[in-house]
N, C-alpha and C positions, 0 to 999 in steps of 0.2 A: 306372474309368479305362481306355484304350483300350492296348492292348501299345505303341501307337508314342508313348507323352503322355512319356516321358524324352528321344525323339528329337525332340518338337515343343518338348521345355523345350532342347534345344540339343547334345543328347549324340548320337551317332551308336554304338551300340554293334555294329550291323554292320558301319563303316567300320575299327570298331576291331580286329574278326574279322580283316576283309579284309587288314588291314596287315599281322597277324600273317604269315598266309599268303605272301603277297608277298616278305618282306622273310628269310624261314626259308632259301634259298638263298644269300642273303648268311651269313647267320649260322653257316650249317653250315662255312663257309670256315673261318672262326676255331678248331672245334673242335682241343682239343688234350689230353696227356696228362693225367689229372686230372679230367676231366669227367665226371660222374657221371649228370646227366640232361639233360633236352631241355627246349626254349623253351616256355615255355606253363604250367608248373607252378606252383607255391602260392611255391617255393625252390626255389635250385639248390643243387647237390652238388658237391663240389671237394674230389677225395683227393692232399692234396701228397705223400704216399708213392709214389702212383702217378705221380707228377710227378718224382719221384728224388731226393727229398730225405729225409735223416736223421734231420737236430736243425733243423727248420726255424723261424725267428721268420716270424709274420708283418708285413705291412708296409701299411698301406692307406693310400689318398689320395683326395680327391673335388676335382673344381675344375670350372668353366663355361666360356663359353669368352668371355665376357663382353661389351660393347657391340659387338663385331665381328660379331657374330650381328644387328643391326642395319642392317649391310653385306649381309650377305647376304639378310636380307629387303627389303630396295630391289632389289638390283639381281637378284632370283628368280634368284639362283644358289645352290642348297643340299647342292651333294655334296661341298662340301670343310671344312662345319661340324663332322661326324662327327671329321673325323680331329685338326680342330684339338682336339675336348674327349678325344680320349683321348692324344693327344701331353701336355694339360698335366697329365694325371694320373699317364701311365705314365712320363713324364720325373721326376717327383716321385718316383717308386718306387725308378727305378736309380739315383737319386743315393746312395743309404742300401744300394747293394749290391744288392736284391733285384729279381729278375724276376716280370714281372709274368704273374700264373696267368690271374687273370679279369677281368671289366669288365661291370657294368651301368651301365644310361645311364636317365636320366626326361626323358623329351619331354611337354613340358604346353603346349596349343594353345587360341587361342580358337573356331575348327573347325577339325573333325579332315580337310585336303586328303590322301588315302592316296597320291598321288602326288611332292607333298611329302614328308609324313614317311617316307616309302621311300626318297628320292634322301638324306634326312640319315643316317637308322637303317644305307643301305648305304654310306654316308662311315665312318660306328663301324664295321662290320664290317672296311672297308678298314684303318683307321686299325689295329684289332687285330690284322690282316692283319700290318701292319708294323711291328708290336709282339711278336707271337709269342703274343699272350693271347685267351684262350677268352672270346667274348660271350655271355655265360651267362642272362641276364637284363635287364629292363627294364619300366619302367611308362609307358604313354602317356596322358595325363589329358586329356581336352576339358573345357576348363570355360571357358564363354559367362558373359561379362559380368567374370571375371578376365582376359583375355587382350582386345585387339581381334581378330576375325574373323582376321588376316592373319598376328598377330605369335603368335609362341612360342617357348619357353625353352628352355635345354638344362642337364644335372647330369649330370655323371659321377663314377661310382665305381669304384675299382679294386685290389685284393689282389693283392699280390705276396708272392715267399718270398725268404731269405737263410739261408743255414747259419749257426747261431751261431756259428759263429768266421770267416766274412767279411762281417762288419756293417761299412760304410765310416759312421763318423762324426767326422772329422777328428781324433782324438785324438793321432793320431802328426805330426802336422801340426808342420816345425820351421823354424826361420829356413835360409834357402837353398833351400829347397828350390823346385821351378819351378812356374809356374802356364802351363796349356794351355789356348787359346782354340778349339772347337769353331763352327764360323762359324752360323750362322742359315740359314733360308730366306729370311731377310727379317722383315718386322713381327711374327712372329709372332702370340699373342692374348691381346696383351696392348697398352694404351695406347692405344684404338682411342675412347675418350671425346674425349681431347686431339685424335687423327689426325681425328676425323670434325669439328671443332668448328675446325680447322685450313682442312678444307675446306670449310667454310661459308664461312668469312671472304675464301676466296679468288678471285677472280674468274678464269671461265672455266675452271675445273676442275670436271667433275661425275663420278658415276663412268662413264659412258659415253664423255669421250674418252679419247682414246689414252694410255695409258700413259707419262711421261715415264722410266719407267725399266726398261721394256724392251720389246723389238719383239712386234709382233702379239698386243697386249693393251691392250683396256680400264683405263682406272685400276683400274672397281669387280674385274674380273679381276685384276688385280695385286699390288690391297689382300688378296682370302681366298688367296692364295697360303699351304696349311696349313703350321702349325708344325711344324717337324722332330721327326723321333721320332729316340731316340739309342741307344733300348734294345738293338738286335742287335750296333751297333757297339762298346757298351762292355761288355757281357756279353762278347765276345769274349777283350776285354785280361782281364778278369777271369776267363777261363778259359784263359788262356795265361801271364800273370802275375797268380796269386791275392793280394791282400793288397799288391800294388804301389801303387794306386790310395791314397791318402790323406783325398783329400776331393773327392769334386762338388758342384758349385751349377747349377741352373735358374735362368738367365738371364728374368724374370720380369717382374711388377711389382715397380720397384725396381731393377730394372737390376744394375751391377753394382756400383755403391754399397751396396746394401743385402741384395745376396743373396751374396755373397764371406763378408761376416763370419758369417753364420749356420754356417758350417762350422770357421771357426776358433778353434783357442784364444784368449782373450781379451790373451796377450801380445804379440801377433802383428799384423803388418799388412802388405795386398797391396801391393806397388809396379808399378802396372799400366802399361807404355809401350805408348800410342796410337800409336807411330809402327811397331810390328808387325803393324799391319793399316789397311787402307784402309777408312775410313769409306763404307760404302754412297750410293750415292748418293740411295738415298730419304729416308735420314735427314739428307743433306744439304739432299733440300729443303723435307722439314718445318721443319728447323731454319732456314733461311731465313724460308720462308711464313712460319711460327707465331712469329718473331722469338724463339727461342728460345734460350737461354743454352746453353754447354756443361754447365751444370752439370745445365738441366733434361733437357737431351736423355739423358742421360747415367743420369739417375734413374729416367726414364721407361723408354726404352727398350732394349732388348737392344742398337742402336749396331752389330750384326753376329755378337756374339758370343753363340750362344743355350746355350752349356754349357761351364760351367769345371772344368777337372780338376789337381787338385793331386798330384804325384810328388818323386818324387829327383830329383838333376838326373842321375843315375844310370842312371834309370829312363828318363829320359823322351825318349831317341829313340827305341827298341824300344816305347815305349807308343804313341808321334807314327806310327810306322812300319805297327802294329797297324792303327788308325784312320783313314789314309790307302790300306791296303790297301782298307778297309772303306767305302770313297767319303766319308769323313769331308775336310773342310778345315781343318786345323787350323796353331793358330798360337801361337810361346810366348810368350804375352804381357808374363810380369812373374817375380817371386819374391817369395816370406814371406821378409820381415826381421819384425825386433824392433818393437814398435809406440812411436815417440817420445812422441808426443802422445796427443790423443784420435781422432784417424782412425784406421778401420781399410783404409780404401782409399785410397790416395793416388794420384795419374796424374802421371807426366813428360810436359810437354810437351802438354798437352791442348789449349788455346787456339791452339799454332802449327801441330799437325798438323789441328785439326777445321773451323779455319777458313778 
């Protein structure tokens, strides 16, 4: 059989070379304390002593960036995929206290385009960039006849560290106390089955026109507008006020319905007032378009607010103050009272502010 019969059955193993090479400037960006070896090896190495850490727990998370990568192969825009899969991993990290060390990523294609997988690999390294964490590794798979020619996948993974004595897992969590609305970039990447199935149904909207909700952008522009990363902003209050912080939630799938209570003791329930922030106007018009309920909107999507942080009420203009130093927008949405019933999320006023 001939040296080239793997590249005639659909694999490109010197496009896969090629990429490496390409894409090793980006990646060198991200290097940080801690990093033990260079891209290309069997493993990477990660000394969190050398990172300044003591009694370190560690903390990992993996997540996709999921139907929204769909968006971006229609409309062949791919540098802003990268940031969105490590935003939903390292955002999962600092919720639980810990910063994030490193990040591998698996890019699996039907052909391997090196021009392509360069513009996404160097969105990761951006995306790490703005994360503070070392891109330490990665696997890129061509596999012909899994994938079509055009489409491919994304996974990311991510290890972060926390001192064992500032692990945030809601425990101190008590009636009164305040809850901080972190605003969104917008859709983030999440809901993007519903958004895109939204705009099938809608006439005259493709992602080529113009943007209904903001100037000198295409819709399909508008829509990969990546998910915000929170990690420098709230590392900060955590190193200015340690142990302040009570409980964060990643504004997700599930919104804020379903990701609030995963931080709270079980006695406990948010009282969240809509009328502390102005519903976006994209979610006003899906909710329109997709005839959608507040309640769906509300499950669905982030709504504006892509990270919630629970304090004192003590605490929380010196926290508010930290994170608006920090170009954060933040808003104080509601408080932990006692939980009456079986809600753990309750909204004042949702139906007369959303609609």
């Amino acid at each position: 059989m001939s040296n080239n019969a793997y590249k005639q059955a659909g694999v490109d193993i010197e496009a896969g070379n090629t990429l490496v090479e390409k894409i090793k400037p980006a990646i060198k960006k991200t290097n940080r304390a801690g990093v033990m070896s260079n891209i290309g090896g069997f493993g990477a190495f990660f000394d969190p002593k050398a990172a300044g850490y003591e009694d370190p727990i560690l903390v990992s998370a993996t997540d996709g960036v999921g139907t929204k990568l769909k968006v971006a192969i229609d409309t062949q825009k791919y540098d802003t995929a990268g940031i969105d899969l490590v935003a939903m991993c390292v955002n999962d990290l600092i919720v639980q206290g810990a910063e994030p060390l490193f990040f591998l990523d698996y890019y699996a294609c039907g052909h391997l385009n090196t021009d392509d997988a360069q513009s996404v690999i160097e969105g990761i390294a951006k995306g790490c960039e703005i994360a503070g964490c070392a891109l330490i590794g990665g696997e890129t798979a061509e596999m012909p006849g899994m994938y079509d020619a055009e489409d491919f996948d994304l996974a990311g993974f991510s290890v972060g560290a926390v001192e064992r004595n500032h692990i945030i897992n809601g425990e101190t969590i008590e009636e009164g106390d305040v809850i901080l609305g972190l605003a969104s970039s917008g859709l983030h990447s999440n809901g993007f089955s519903l958004i895109r199935k939204i705009l099938n149904n809608t006439q005259g909207h493709s992602y080529d026109s113009p943007s209904p909700f903001s100037k000198n952008q295409t819709l399909g522009e508008y829509l990969l507008t990546p998910t915000k990363i929170y990690v420098q902003s709230l590392l900060e209050v955590m190193k200015t006020h340690p142990n302040k912080i009570k409980g964060l939630a990643h504004i997700t799938g599930g919104g804020l319905l379903e990701n609030i209570p995963r931080i709270m003791p079980g006695h406990l329930a948010a009282e969240i007032h809509t009328s502390q922030w102005v519903l976006p106007q994209v979610f006003r018009w899906l909710k329109e378009a997709g005839k959608l309920s507040n309640h769906d909107l509300s499950l669905t999507l982030n709504c504006g607010i892509g990270m919630v942080l629970i304090c004192s009420d003590g605490d929380s203009a010196a926290i508010k103050g930290i994170l608006e130093n920090n170009d954060e927008i933040v808003f104080e949405i509601g408080k932990i009272t006692n939980k009456q019933d079986e809600e753990s999320v309750f909204f004042h006023e949702l139906d007369h502010n959303w609609n």
